[in-house]
C-alpha positions in Angstrom: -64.0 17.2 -43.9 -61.5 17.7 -41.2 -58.1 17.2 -42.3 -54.8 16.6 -40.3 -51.6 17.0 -41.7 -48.8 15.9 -39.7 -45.4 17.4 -40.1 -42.3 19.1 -39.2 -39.8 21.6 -39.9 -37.0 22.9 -38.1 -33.3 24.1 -37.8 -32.0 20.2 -38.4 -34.6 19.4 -41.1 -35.3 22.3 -42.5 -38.5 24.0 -43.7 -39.5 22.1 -47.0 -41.8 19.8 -46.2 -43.7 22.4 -43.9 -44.0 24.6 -46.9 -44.7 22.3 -49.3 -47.9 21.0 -47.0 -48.9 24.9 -46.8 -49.0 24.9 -50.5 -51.7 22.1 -50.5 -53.0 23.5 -46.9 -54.2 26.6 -48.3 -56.4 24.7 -51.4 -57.9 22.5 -48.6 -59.0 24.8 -46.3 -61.2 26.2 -48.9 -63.8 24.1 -48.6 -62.6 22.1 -45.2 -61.4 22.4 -41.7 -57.5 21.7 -41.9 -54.7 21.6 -38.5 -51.3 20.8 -38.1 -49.7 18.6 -35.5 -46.6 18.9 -35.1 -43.6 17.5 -32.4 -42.0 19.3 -29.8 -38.6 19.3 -28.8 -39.0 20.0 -24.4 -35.1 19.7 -24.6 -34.6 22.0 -27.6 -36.8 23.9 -28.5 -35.5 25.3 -32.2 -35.1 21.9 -33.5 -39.4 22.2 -34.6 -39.7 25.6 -33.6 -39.0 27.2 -36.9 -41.7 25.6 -38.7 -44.0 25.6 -36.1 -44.5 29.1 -36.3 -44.3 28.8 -40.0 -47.5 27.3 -39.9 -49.1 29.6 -37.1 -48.2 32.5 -39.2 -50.2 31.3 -42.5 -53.1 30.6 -39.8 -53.4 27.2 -39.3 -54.1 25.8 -35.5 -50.9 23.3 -34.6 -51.7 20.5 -32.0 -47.8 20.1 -30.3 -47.0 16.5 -29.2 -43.8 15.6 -27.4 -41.5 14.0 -30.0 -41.4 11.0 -27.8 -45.2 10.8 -27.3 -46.2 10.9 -31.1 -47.4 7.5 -31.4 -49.1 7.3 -28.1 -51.1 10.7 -28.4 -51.9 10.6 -32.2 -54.4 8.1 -32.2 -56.1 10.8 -30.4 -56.5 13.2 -33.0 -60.0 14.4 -34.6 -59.9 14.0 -38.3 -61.6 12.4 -41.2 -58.3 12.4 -42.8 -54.7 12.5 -42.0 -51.8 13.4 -44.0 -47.9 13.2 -43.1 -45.0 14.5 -44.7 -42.2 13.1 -43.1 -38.9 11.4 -43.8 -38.9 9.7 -40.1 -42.6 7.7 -40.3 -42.4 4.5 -40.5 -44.1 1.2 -41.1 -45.7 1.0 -37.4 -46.7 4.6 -38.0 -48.7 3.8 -41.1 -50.7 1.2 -39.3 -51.6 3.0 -36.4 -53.0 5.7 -38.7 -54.5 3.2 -41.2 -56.7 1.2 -37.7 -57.2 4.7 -36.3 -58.4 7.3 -39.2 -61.0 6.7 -41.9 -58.0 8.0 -44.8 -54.6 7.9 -44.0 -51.8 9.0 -46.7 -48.9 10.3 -47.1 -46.4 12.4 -49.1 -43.0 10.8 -49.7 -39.9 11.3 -52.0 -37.1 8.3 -51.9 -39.1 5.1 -50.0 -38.9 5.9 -46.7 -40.9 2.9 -45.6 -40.4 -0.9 -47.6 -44.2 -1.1 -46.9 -46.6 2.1 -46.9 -50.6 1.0 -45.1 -52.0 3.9 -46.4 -55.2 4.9 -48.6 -52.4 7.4 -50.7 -49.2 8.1 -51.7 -47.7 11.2 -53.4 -44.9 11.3 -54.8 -44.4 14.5 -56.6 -40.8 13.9 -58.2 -39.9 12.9 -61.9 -38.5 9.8 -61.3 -42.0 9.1 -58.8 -43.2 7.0 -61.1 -39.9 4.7 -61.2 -40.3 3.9 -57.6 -41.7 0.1 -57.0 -43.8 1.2 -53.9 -45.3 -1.6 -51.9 -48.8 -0.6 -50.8 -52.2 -1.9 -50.4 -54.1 -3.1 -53.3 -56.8 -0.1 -53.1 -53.5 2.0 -52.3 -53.9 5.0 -54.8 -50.7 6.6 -56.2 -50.2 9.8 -57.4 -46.8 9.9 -59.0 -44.8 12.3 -60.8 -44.9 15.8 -61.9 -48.4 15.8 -62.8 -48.9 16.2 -59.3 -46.1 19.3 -58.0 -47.1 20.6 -55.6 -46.7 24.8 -55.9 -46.8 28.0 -54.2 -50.1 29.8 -55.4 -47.2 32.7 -56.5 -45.6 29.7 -58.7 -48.8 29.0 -60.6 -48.5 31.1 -63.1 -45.1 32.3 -65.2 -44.2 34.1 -68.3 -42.0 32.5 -70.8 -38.3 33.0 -69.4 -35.7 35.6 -71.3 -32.5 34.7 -70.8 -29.8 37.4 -71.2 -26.6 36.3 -73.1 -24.4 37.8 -69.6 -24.8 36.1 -65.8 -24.4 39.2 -63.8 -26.6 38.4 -60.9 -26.8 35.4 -58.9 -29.4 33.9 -56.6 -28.1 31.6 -53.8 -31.0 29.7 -51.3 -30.0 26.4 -49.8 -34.0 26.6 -48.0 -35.7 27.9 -44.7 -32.5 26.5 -42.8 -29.1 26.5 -43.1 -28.1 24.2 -39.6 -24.3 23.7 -41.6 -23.8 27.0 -42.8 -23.4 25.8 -46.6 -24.5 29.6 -47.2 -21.1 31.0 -46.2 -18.6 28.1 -48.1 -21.1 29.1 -51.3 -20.4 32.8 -50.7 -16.6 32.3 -50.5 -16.3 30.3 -53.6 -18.2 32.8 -55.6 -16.8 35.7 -54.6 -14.0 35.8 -56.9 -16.4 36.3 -60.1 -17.2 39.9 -59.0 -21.0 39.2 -59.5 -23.8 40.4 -57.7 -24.7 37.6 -54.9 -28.5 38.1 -53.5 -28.4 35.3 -50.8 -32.1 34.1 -49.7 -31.6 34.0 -45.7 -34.6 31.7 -44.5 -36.4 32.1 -40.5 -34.3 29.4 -39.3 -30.8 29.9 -40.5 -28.1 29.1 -37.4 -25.4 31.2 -38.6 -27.2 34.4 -40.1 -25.0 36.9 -37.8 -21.7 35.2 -39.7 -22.7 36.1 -43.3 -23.5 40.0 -42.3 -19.6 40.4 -43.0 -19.8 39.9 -46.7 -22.5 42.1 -47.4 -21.5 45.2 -49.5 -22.0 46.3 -53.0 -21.8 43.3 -54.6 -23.3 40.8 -51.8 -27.2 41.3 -50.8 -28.6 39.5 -47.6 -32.0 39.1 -48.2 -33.9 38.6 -45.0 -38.1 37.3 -45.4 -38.2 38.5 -49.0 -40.4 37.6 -51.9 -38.5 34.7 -53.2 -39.7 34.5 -56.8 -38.7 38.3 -57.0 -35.1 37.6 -56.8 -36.1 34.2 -58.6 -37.1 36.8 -61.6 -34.7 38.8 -61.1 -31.8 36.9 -60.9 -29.8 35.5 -64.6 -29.2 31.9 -62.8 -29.8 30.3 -59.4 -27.4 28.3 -57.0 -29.7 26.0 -54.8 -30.0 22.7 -52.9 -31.9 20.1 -54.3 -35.2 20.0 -52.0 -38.8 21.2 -53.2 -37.8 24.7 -54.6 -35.5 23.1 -57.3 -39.4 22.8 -59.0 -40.3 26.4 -57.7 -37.3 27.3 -60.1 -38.1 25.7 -62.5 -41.3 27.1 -62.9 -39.9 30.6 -63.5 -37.3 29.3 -65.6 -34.5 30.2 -64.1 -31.3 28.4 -65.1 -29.8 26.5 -61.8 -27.1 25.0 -60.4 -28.4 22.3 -57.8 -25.9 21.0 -54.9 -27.2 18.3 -52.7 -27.5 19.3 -48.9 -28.3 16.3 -47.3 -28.2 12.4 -48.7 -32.1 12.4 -49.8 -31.7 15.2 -52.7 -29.0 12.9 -54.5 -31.9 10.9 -56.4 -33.7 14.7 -57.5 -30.6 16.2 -58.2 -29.5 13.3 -60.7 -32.7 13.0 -62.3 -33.4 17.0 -62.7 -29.9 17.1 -64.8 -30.7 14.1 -67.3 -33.7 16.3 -68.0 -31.3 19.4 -69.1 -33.5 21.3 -66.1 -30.2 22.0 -64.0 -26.5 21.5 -63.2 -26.0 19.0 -60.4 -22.8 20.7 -58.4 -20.6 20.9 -55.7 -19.7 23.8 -53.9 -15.9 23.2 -54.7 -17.1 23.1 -58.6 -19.6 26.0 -58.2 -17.0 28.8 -60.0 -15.8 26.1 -63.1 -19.6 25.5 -63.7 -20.8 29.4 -63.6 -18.1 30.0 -65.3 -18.9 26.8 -68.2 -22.8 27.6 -68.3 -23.3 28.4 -71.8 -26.1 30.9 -73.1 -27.7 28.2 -74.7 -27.1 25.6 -72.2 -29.1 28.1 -70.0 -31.8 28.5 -72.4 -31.8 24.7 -72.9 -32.4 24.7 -69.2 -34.9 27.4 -68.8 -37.1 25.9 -71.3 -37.4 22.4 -69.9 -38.2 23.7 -66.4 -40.9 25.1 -67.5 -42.1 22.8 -69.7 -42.1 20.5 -66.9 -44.9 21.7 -65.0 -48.2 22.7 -65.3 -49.5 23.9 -62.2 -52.3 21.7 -61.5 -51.0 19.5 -59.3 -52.6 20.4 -56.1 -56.0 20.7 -57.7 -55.3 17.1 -58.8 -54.3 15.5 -55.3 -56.9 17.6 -53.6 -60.0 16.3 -56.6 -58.6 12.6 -55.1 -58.7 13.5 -51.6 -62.1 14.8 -51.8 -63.5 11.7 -54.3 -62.1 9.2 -51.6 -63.7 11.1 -48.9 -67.6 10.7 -50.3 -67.1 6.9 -51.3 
């Protein structure tokens, strides 16, 4: 089967839904041909340049389309199947991929479309399931975290210890940073005298203006091994995108803050479910400071109860059963 997903990530948008599609890219291209296509920005080129080389670098082939020319040059894609990730689709989207490809889905998190023409729709969140989507009647939906999608390094996790003192602190807000959240995070926290490791991600606009806090106490940590400092770290300050469920499956106690307006609905529903602390950067040090040793292991325990790690091997047994009807 030759599969297209369709995608973008960038200094505006950030990275998540480029790494979330690598996740799944890299179980698909096990047994099938998978590209990219992502837009391009003639006027600047950052805003999809991040995550287009993202995807170059895990080895995929990206097809680049002028962001104004999507719809016209789409339809002229080779594939059996086509999958976007993207909060900017919309309704005329979906039906020029549903007259032009044999299967046409899509991943989604807050009903981005009132109507979805597609063959699928994930939605991996915990509240998934709550969403009235309007689809097809053969429309399949996957909802909910039975279908997380994961990191291959995420898959697997030992039960969580949590030590009774929070002496180091892991900060990511994702792959970019376009508002420089990092640094107002960094200032609030500073005051605790705790170790800081701060996750600096490929398309971060203002990298140069944290270098002046590192010392001692403050790490910059430039293409690392995320789930290392994920281990290694006694709690987690993050925004409220895809890796809130990376977290979770290590089991490390976090306090979310919401980034941009589409993280509200994951943020609320991740705290009724005792997985984080949904924040605000002004509120970060009262909260630290109020996160109990058993509020944390209350935390630590549902996060990892929450997923199994099957999910992509789920969405990718659908894919493929839809494929040979």
């Amino acid at each position: 089967m030759k599969i297209c997903i369709r995608t973008d990530g960038g200094c505006f948008i950030g990275l998540g839904h480029i790494i979330r599609t690598l996740a799944l890219s890299k179980e698909l291209r096990k047994n099938h041909e998978v590209f990219y296509v992502c837009r391009l920005s003639k006027n600047n080129p950052m805003k999809y340049l991040p995550g287009i080389n993202l995807v170059k670098e895990n080895g995929f082939n990206v097809i680049e389309i002028e962001e104004e020319k999507l719809i016209d040059e789409i339809v002229n894609i080779d594939a059996d199947l086509i999958i976007t990730d993207s909060y900017e689709a919309d309704e005329n989207y979906y039906n020029v991929l549903k007259e032009r490809f044999n299967i046409s889905g899509c991943l989604d998190d807050e009903k981005c479309c009132e109507y979805f023409n597609v063959d699928f729709l994930i939605n991996q969140n915990p509240y998934g399931k709550d969403i009235n989507y309007k689809v097809n009647d053969n429309t399949e939906l996957l909802l909910g975290t039975k279908y997380i999608i994961l990191r291959d390094k995420f898959l697997k996790n030992d039960i969580r210890v949590i030590n009774e003192e929070m002496s180091k602190i892991m900060i990511t807000v994702g792959g970019s940073d376009n508002n420089n959240i990092t640094e107002a995070i960094i200032k609030e926290l500073l005051v605790l005298n705790k170790e800081l490791f701060i996750i600096v991600g490929p398309g971060f606009k203002y990298a140069d203006k944290l270098k002046k806090y590192e010392n001692g106490k403050v790490h910059l940590c430039f293409n690392v091994d995320i789930k290392y400092y994920m281990k290694l770290c006694d709690v987690a300050i993050a925004s409220c995108g895809s890796t809130l469920y990376e977290l979770a499956s290590v089991g490390i106690p976090t306090l979310g803050i919401v980034v941009v307006d589409n993280q509200v609905l994951a943020a609320k529903t991740m705290e009724k479910l005792d997985i984080i602390k949904y924040s605000k950067i002004e509120n970060l040090r009262n909260d630290l400071i109020n996160l109990s040793y058993d509020k944390r292991k209350l935390m630590s325990s549902n996060g990892q109860k929450l997923i199994d790690g099957k999910g992509i091997e789920r969405i990718v047994d659908v894919l493929e059963r839809r494929f040979l009807r």
